[in-house]
C-alpha positions as CSV (number, residue, x, y, z in Angstrom):
1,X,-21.3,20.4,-14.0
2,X,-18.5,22.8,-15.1
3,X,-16.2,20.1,-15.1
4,X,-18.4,18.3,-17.0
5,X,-18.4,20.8,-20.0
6,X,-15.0,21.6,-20.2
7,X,-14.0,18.2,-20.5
8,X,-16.6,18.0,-22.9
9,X,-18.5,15.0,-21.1
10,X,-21.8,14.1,-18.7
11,X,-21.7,15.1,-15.7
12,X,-22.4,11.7,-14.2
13,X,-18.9,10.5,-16.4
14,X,-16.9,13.1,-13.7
15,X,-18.8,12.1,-10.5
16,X,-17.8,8.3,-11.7
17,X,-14.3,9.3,-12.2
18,X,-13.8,10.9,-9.2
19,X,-15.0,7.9,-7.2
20,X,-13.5,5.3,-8.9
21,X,-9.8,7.4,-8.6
22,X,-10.9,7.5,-4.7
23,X,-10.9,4.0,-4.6
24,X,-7.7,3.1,-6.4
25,X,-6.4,5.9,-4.3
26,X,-7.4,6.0,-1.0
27,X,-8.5,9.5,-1.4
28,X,-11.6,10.6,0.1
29,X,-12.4,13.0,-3.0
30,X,-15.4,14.4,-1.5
31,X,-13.8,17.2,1.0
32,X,-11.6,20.0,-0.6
33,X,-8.4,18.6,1.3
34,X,-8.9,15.6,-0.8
35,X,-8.8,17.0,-4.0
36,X,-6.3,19.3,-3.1
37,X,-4.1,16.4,-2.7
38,X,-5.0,14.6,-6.1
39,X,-4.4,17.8,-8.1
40,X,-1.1,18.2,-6.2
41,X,0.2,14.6,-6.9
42,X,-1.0,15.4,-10.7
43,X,1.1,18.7,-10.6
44,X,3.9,16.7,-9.2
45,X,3.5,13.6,-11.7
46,X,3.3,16.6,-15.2
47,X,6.5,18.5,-13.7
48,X,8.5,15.6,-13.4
49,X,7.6,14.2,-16.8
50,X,8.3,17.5,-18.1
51,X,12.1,17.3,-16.6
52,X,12.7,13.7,-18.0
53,X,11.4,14.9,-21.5
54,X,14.0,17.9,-20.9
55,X,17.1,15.5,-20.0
56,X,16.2,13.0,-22.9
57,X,14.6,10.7,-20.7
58,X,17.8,9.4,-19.6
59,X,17.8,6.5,-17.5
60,X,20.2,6.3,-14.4
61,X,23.3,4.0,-15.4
């Protein structure tokens, strides 16, 4: 439910979330190791968008 508020939606919108990004996934969300992995991947995925906005988004030759 503290999800829920800070995103600023119902709490039934995050448990639907979370399952349907363990489907397309694979994850099993419900066990901390799962969503440690998820938020880790997401870390992953903002850094390196963060270094392509840095170089200009140049693509390799």
């Amino acid at each position: 439910q503290r999800t829920a508020r800070i995103l600023h939606v119902h709490p039934n919108t995050v448990d639907y979330r979370l399952r349907r990004i363990g489907r397309l996934t694979g994850l099993d969300l419900s066990p901390t190791e799962g969503l440690w992995y998820l938020r880790s991947a997401l870390v992953a995925r903002v850094s390196g968008d963060r270094q392509n906005t840095a170089l200009g988004d140049r693509q390799p030759a």
